[in-house]
N, C-alpha and C positions, 0 to 999 in steps of 0.2 A: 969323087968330088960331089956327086951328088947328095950323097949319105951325110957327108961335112957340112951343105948347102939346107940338108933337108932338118938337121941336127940342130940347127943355128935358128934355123923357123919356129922350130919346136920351143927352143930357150924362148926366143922373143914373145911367140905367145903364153907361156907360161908368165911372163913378164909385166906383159899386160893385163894379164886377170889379174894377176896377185895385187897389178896398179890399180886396176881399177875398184876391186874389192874393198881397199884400203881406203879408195876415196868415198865410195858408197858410205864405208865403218866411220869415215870423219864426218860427213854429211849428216848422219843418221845421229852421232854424236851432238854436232852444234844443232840441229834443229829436231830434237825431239820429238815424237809422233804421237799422238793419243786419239783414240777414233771411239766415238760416242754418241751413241743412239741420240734422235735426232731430238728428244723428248727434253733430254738436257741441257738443250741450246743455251740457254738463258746462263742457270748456274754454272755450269763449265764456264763460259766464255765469260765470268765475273770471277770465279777462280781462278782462272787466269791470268786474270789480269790482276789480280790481287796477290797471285804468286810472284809475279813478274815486278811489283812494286814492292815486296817485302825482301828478295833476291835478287834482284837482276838478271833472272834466267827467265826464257822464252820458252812457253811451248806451244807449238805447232796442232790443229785439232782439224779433226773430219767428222761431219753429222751425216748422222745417214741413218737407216733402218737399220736394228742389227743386226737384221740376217744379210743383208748387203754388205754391211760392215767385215762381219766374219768370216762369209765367202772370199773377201777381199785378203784376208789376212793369211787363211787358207792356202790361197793364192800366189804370197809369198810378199803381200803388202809390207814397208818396215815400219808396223805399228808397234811401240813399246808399251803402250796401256791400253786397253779395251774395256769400256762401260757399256756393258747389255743391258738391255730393258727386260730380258727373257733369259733365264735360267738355262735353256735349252741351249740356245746357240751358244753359250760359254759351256757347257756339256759338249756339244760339236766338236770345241777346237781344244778340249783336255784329254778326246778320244784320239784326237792326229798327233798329240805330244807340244802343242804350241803353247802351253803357257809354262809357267813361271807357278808351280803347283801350289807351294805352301803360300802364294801372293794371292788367292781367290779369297774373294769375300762377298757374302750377302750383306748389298749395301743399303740399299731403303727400298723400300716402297710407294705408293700412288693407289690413285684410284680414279676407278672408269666411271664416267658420265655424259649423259645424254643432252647434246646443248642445239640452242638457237641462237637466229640472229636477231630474230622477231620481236624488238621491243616494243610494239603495241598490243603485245599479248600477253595475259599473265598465265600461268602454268598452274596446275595443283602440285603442290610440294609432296603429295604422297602419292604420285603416278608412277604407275610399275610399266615395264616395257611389256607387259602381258598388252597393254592400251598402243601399243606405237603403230599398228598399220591403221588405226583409225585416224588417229593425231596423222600419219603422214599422209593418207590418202591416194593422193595419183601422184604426191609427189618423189622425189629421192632421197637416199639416207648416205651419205657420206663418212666411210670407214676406212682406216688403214687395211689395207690389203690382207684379208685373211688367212691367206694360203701360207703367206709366212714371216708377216709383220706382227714384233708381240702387241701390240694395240690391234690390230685386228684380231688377232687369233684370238685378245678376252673378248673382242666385240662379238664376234661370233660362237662363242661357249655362251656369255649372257644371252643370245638371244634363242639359242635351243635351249638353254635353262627354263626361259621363258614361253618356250616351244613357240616362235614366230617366224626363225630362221627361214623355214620353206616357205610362207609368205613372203618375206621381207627381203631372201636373195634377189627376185628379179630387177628390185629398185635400188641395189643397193650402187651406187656410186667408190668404185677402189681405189685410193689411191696409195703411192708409192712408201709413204709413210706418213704418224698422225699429222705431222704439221699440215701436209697437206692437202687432210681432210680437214683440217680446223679453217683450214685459207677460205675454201671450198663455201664453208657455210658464213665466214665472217664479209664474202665478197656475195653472199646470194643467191649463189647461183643451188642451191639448196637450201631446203629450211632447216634439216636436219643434220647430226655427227654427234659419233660416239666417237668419244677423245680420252685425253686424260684429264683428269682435276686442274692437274699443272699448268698443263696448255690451256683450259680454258679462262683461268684465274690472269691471263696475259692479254685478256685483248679486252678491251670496255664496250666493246658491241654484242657480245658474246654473254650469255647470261646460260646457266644450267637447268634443264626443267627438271632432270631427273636424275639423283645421283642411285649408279648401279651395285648394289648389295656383292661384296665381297664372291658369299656364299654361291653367288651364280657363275662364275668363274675360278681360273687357276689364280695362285696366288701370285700376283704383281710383284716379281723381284728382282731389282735390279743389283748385277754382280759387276765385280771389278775384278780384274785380273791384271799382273803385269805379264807380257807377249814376249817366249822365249827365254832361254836357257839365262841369258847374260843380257838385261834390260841396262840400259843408260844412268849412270850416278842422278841424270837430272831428270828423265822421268821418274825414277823411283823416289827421287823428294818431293814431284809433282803428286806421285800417288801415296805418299805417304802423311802429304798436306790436306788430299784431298778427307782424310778419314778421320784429321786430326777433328778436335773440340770445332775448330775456327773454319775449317772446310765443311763440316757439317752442318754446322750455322746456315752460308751463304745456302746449302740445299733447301734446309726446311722452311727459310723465306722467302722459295719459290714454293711450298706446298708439300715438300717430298717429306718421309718419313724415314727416319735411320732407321734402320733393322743393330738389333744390337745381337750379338753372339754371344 
């Protein structure tokens, strides 16, 4: 009776994973997942919405840093598209087997700049960050987290370029990702951040003293992936909008550059 009792337990929970799985795979279905460096805010959330009026389909998005993003995913997050800001962390998750291989693409770029909030000052337009521990002084320099934020990781390659790093680490103000270090310096509480172009071309307080030369950093590239084996009919129209002529648009009139293949 037991064996009969114990047998019956087993179906039932088998029953219920297979129910619950099912509703996870409809869930996952009607609301679509895409998680996208936080850098993109702007244009994602204009593609979106501009997919969702030419379709009628919704999708669902998470900003975040994309080493935060990836670990998440890692993790077993049900994201079906992933925009990194870094190369690397979509390297990470093609070494675990998480993406959708032939779907990876080099999608644009950006570029890093040194900004204020300081409109009673005007800046030399040809100041190299070799000058920044003078210009910042006793103050702080507000950067995405270098350890493993792609905005800080070029912040911190620019600034050994410019060999200032070991000066400039003890002031440097970290935070979780560039938005906000951008927040950071547009509310004052710094004079200084190194951001991207993108981010700083969004705020009208916010002025550039110094845009950072390519050559002193890795190359800024943002990759697209779709997540897993068997991604959703509607994210993969999502991500196949995003690449089109008309999803490329909405990026570069935020500042970004297509990377063409």
């Amino acid at each position: 009776m037991k064996v009969r009792i114990t047998n019956i337990n087993r179906c039932f929970q088998l029953l219920l994973v297979g129910f619950l799985l099912c509703e996870q795979a409809a869930a996952s279905e009607s609301q679509p997942l895409m998680f996208a460096a936080a850098s993109t805010t702007s244009p994602v959330t204009e593609a979106i919405e501009d997919f969702k009026n030419s379709t009628g389909l919704n999708i669902t998005v998470s900003f975040a840093a994309s080493s935060t993003l990836a670990k998440q995913i890692y993790a077993g997050a049900p994201a079906g598209l992933f925009l990194s800001a870094n190369k690397n962390w979509m390297d990470y998750l093609k070494v675990e087997k998480l993406l959708l291989p032939a779907s990876r693409r080099a999608f644009l770029t950006n570029e890093l700049v040194l900004v204020s909030a300081d409109q009673h000052r005007s800046f030399n337009s040809s100041m190299s960050l070799e000058e920044l521990p003078e210009l910042i002084g006793s103050d702080r320099l507000a950067i995405a987290d270098p350890d493993h934020v792609p905005a800080g990781i070029y912040a911190k390659q620019a600034l050994e370029y410019f060999k200032v790093w070991e000066e400039i680490r003890p002031r440097l103000i970290r935070q979780s990702d560039v938005k906000g270090a951008l927040a950071m310096v547009s509310r004052g509480e710094v004079s200084y951040g190194i951001v991207y172009l993108t981010d700083a071309m969004l705020l009208e307080n916010i002025q550039t003293v110094a845009k950072i030369p390519s050559v002193a950093h890795s190359d800024i590239e943002y990759t697209i992936a779709l997540v897993g084996e068997h991604p959703s009919p509607v994210i993969t129209k999502f991500y196949e909008f995003l690449l089109s002529e008309k999803g490329t648009l909405i990026f570069e009139k935020y500042g970004f550059t297509r990377l063409r293949e």
